[in-house]
N, C-alpha and C positions, 0 to 999 in steps of 0.2 A: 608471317615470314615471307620475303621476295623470294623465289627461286627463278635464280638468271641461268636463262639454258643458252649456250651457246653453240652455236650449230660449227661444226668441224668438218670439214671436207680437203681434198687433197688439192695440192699449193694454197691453201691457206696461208693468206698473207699475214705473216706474224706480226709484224710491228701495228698495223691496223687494231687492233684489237688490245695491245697492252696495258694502255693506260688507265682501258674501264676495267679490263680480268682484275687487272695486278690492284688497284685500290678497293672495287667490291669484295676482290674475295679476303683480302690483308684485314680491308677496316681498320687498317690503322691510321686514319684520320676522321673518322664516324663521331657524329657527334653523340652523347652520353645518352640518350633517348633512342637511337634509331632504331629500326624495327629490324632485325637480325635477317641475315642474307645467305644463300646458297648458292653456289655458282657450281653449276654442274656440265658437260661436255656433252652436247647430243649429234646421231647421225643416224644415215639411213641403215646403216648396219653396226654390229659390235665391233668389223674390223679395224685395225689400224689406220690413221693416215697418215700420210707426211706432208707435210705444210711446207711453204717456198723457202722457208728457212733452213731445213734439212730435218725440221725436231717429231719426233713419229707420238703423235698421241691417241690413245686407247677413248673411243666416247665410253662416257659413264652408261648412258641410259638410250633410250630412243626415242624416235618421234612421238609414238605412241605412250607413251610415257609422260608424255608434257602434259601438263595439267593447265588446261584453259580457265583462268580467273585472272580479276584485275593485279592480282600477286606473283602473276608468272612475268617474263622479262624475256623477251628472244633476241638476241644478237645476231647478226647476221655479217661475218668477214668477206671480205673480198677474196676471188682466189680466181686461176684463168680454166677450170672447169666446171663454173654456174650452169653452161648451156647443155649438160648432164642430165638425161631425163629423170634419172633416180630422184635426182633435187624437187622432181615436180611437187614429192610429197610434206616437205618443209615449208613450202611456199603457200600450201594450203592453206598449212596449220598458222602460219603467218598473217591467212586474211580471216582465219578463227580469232584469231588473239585478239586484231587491231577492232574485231567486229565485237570482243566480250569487255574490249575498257584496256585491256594489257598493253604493256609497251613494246614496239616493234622495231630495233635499230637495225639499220642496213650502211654499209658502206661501201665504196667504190664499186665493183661489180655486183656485188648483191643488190645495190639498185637498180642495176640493169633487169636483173631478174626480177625484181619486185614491178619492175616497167613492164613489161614480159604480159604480167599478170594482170593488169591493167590499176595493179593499187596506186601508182601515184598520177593518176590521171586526172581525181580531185583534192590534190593535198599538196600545201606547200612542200617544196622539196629540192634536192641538190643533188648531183651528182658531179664527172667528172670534166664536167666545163660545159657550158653551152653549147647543144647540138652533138653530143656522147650519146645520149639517149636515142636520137632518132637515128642512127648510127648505125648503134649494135641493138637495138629495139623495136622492128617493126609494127609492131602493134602500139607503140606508144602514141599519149594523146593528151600529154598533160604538159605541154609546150607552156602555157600562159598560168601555171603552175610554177615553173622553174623560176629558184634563184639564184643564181651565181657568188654564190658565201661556200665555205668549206663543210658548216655542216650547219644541217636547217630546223628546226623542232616542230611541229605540226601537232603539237596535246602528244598523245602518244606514238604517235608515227615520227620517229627519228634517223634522219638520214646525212649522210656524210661523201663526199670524195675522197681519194686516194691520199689525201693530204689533210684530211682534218681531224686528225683520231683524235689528237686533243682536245679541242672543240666540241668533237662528241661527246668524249669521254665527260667533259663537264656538263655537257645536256644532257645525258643519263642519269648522271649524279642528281644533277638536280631535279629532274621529276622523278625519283625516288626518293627525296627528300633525307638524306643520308649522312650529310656535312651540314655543320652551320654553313649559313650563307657567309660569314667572313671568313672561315676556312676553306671556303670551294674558290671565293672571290681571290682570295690571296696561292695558292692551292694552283689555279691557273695562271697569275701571274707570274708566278715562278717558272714553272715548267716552259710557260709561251715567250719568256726573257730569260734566262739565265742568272737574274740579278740577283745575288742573295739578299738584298734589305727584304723582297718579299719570303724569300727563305723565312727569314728572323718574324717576320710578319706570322708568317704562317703558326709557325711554334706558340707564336703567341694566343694564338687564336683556340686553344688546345688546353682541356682540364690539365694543373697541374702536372697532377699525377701521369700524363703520359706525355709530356712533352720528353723530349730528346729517342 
């Protein structure tokens, strides 16, 4: 089983993060073989946060708690309080994962902090425009690294800008190998165009038995 922790922190930028929560934890597009998934809420403490959207959510478990294997999955949302020391200890467990095989996605601000740390210093990577990083990152070092796309895949190190959750969302999917390939390929088309023929596309792509 995959368990995707996703790290929660306060102004948590909601919309960044939807498009992988809401299909990992749904599975309702998984292809008839996938390997069953957990999506659980983690943070430096049990308390509440409130994310930028106004919505207060309870973490399930804690840092401590995450289990280091190529099976575990860390998310990492954007929010405007990363530079929070508390965080230092997520960001650890972050260069635990990426160092045991596990996947490590980061977006908008979380790659700042993932800079911070010095992880994308050798690793293909993205963030939120050219020169964001050395910016709000003095320590950063991974200049001849950077690519200017929305969101970048590096084997298990997956990173995104403020604008690519889409984009992400299907580099997730796809190195967990989760959707047929003509459901992820049709699956993003839709969402990135509004067009319904890949809507009807997608249906198509889907056991009988669960289409509609």
């Amino acid at each position: 089983m995959n368990t995707i922790y996703v790290y929660v922190l306060n102004t948590l930028a909601d919309w960044e993060i939807g498009y992988v929560t809401s299909e990992l934890n749904s599975g309702r597009f998984f292809k008839k073989d996938a390997q069953a998934v957990s999506l659980k809420t983690v943070s430096h403490s049990k308390e509440p946060i409130n994310t930028m959207g106004g919505m207060t959510i309870v973490p399930d478990c804690l840092i401590d708690d995450i289990l280091v294997n190529e099976n575990s999955v860390l998310l990492l949302p954007g929010a405007n309080t990363w530079n929070d020391p508390k965080h230092a200890a997520i960001l650890e467990k972050a260069s635990e994962l990426l160092a045991a095989g596990a996947t490590v996605g980061a977006i908008c601000g979380a790659t700042a902090a993932l800079a911070n740390l010095g992880l994308l210093d050798e690793h293909p990577h993205t963030s939120n425009g050219a020169g964001f990083l050395d910016m709000v990152s003095p320590s950063y070092q991974g200049q001849s690294f950077y690519i200017d796309e929305p969101s970048v895949a590096d084997n298990n190190l997956i990173t995104a800008s403020s604008t690519g959750g889409l984009l992400w969302a299907k580099q997730i999917i796809e190195r967990l190998d989760v959707f047929q390939a003509d459901t992820l390929e049709a699956w993003y088309n839709y969402f990135s165009t509004g067009q319904s023929e890949h809507f009807f596309a997608l249906m198509q792509t889907l056991p009988a038995n669960e289409e509609g």
